[in-house]
C-alpha positions as CSV (number, residue, x, y, z in Angstrom):
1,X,-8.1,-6.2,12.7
2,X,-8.1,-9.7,11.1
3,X,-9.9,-8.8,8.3
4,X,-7.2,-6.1,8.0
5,X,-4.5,-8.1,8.5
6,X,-5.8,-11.0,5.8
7,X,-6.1,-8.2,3.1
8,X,-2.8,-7.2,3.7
9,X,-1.4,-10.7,4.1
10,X,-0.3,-10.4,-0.2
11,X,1.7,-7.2,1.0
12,X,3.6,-8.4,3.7
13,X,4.3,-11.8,1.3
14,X,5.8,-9.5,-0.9
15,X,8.2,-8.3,1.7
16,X,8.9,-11.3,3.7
17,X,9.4,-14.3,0.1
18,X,12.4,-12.3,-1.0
19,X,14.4,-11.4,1.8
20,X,14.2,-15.2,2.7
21,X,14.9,-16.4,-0.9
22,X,17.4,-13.6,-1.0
23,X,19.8,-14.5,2.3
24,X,19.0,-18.6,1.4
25,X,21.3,-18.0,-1.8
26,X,23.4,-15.6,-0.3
27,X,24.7,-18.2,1.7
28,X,24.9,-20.7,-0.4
29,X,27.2,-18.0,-1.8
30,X,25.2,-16.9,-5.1
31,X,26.1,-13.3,-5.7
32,X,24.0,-10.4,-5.1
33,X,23.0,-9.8,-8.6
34,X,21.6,-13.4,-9.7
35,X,20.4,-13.5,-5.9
36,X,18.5,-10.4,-5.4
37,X,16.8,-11.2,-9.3
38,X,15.7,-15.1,-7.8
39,X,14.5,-13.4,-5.0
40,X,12.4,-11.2,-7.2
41,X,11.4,-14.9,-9.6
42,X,10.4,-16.2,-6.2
43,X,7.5,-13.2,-5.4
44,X,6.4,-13.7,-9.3
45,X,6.0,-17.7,-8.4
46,X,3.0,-16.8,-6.2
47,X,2.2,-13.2,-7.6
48,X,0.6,-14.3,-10.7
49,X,-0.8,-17.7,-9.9
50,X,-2.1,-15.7,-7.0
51,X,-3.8,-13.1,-10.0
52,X,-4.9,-16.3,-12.1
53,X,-6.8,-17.5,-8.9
54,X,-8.7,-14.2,-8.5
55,X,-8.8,-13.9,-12.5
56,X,-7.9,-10.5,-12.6
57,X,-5.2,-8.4,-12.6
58,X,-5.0,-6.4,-9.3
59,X,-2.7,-3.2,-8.6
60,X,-0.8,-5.7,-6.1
61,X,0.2,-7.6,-9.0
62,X,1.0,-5.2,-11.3
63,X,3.1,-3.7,-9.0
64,X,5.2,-7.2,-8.2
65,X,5.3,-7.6,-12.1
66,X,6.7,-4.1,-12.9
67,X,9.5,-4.1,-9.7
68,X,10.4,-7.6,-11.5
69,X,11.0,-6.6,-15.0
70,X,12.6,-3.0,-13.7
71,X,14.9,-5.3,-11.4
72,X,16.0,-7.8,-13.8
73,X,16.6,-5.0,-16.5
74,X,18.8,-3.0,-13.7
75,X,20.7,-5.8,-12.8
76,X,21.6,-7.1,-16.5
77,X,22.8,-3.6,-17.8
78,X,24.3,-2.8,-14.8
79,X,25.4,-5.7,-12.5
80,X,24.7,-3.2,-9.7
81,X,23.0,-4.3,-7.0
82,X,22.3,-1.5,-5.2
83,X,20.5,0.5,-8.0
84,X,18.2,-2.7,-7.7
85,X,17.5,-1.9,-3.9
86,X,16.5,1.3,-4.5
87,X,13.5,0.9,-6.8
88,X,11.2,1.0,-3.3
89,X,12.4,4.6,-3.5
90,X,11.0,5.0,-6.8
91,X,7.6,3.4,-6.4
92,X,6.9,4.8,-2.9
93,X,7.7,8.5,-4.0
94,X,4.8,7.8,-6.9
95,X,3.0,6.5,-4.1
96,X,2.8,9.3,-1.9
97,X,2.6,11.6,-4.4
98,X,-1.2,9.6,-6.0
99,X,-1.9,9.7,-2.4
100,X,-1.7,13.5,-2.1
101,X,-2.9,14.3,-5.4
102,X,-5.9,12.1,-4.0
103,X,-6.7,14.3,-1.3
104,X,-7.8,17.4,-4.1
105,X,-8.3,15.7,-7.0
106,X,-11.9,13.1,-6.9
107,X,-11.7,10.9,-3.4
108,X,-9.2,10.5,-1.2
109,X,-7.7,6.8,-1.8
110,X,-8.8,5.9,2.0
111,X,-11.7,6.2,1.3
112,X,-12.1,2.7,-0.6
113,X,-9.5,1.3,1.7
114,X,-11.6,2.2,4.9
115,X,-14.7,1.0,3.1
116,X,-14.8,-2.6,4.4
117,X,-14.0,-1.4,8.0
118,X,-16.8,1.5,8.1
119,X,-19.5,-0.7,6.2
120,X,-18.8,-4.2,7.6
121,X,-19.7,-5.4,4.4
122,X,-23.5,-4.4,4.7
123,X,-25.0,-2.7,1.8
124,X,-27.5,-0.3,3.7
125,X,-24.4,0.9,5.2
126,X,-22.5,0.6,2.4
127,X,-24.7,3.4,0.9
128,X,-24.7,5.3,3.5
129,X,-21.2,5.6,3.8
130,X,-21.5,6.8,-0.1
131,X,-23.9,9.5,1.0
132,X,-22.0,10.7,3.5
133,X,-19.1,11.7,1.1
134,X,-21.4,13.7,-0.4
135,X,-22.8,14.9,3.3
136,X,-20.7,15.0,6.0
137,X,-17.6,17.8,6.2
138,X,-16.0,15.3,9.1
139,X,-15.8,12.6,6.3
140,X,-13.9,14.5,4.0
141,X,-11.6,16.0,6.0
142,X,-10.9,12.7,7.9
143,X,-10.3,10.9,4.7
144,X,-8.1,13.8,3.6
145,X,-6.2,13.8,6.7
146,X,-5.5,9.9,6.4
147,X,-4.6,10.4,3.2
148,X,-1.5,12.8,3.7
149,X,-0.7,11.5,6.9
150,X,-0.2,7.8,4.8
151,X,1.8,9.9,2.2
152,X,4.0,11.9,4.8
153,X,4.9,7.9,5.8
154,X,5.5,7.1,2.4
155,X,7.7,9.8,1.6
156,X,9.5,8.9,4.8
157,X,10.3,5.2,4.1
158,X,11.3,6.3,0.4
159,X,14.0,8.7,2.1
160,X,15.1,6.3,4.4
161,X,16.1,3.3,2.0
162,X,18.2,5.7,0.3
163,X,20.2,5.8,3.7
164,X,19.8,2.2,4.1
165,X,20.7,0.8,0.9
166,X,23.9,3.9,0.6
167,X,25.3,3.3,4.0
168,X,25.2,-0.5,4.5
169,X,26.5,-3.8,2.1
170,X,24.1,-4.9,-0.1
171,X,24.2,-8.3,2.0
172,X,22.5,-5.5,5.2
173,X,20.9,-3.4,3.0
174,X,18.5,-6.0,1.4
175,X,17.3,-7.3,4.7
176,X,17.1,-3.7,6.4
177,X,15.1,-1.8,4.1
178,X,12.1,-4.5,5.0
179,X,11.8,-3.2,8.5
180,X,10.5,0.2,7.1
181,X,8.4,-1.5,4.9
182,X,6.7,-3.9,7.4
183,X,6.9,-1.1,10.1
184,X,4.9,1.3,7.5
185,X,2.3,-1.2,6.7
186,X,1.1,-1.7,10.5
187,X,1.2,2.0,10.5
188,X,-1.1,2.0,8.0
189,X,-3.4,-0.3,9.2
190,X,-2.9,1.3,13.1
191,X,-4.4,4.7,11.2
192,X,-6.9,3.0,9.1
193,X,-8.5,1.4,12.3
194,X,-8.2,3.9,14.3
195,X,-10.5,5.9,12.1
196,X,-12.8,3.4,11.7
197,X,-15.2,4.5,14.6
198,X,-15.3,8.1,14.0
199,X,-16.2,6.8,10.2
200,X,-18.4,4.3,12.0
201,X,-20.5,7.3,14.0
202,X,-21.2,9.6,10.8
203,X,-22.3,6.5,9.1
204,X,-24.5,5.8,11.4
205,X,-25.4,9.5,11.5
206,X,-26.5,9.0,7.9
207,X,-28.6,6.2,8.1
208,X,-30.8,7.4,10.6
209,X,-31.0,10.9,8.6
210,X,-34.3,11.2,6.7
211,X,-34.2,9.9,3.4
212,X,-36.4,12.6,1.7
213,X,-34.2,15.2,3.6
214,X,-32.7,17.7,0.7
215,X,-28.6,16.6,0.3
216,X,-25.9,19.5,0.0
217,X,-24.5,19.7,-3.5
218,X,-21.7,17.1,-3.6
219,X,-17.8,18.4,-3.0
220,X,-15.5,19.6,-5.5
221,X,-14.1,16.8,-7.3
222,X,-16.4,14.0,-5.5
C-alpha cells in the first residue's frame, strides 16, 4: 500500500498545490482568474523540475503541462473562470474513454499499473506475469474488468464536476471538485490492491507451470 501510495504521491500533489495556492490568493483578495492561473504556475514549479530530476518526460507531466497552457489560454480569452474548472471534465472523459478502448484494443492499461504489485519487482515473476497474459483467461478478464470499472469512475467524476463547478461559486467550486478527484484516486488504488492477490495466485500458477509445456496462441490484440 506504501509503494502505492508513493507512486501516487505526484497525483495527489497535483490536486492538493493548487487548491492551497488557489484559496491563499483568494484571500488575499486576487480574483479568480489571475488566482486559479498562479495556482496552475504553482503545480508547473514542481511539475517539471520534478521531470528534469527523472530526465524524462512522463504522461504525469505532460498532462500538468497541457491543463496549464489550456488554462491560461481559457482564462486570457475569456476571463471565465469556470470554463477553467471544467477542463478535469475534458481530460477525464479522454481518460475513460483510452481506458475502455484499452480493454479491446492491445492490453488493458492495468495491466502495467498492477505490474509492480503482482511482480514485487522480481524478474522471474516479472516474466511470468508476461506469460500469463498470454495464458491465463482469469488474467484477461480481471484486467479487463479493472479497466472498465476504473473508466465507469472516471466518467463519473467527469459528470459530477460539471454539477460542481455549475451549481456552486467559483470560490466552492475550485475546492470541491478535489474531493472527487482525491476520492477517485484511493478508489483506484482500493481496486488495484484488491486484485493484487488473485493476480498474485495465477502468477504463481505460471511459474510453477512447466517451461517446455506448449503455450495457447496469444489473445487478440495482446
Amino acid at each position: 500500500m506504501l509503494r502505492t501510495l508513493r507512486a501516487l504521491l505526484p497525483t495527489l500533489l497535483d490536486l492538493i498545490v493548487p487548491t492551497i495556492v488557489y484559496y491563499l490568493l483568494h484571500w488575499l483578495g486576487v480574483a479568480d482568474a489571475p488566482a486559479l492561473i498562479a495556482a496552475c504556475a504553482a503545480t508547473a514549479g514542481y511539475a517539471v523540475p520534478r521531470m528534469i530530476r527523472r530526465r524524462r518526460v512522463d504522461a504525469l507531466g505532460l498532462l500538468v503541462i497541457a491543463e496549464l497552457a489550456a488554462t491560461t489560454a481559457l482564462l486570457t480569452a475569456t476571463g471565465d473562470a469556470r470554463l477553467a474548472l471544467l477542463r478535469p471534465t475534458v481530460y477525464l472523459t479522454v481518460a475513460a474513454a483510452v481506458f475502455l478502448l484499452s480493454c479491446w484494443c492491445g492490453r488493458p492499461l492495468t495491466y502495467t499499473g498492477a505490474t509492480p504489485m503482482a511482480t514485487k519487482g522480481d524478474p522471474e515473476r516479472a516474466a511470468a506475469y508476461e506469460r500469463s497474459w498470454h495464458n491465463s483467461p482469469q488474467m484477461r478478464s480481471t484486467h479487463r474488468r479493472l479497466s472498465a470499472t476504473i473508466a465507469a469512475a472516471m466518467f463519473g467524476y467527469a459528470v459530477l464536476n460539471v454539477v460542481i463547478v455549475h451549481a456552486f461559486p467559483v470560490s466552492q467550486a475550485d475546492g470541491l471538485q478535489k474531493v472527487p478527484g482525491i476520492a477517485l484516486i484511493l478508489v483506484v488504488m482500493v481496486l488495484l490492491r484488491s486484485r493484487v492477490p488473485r493476480l498474485s495466485r495465477i502468477v504463481d500458477a505460471e511459474q510453477r507451470r512447466p517451461t517446455d509445456t506448449p503455450q495457447p496462441t496469444p489473445a487478440a490484440g495482446a
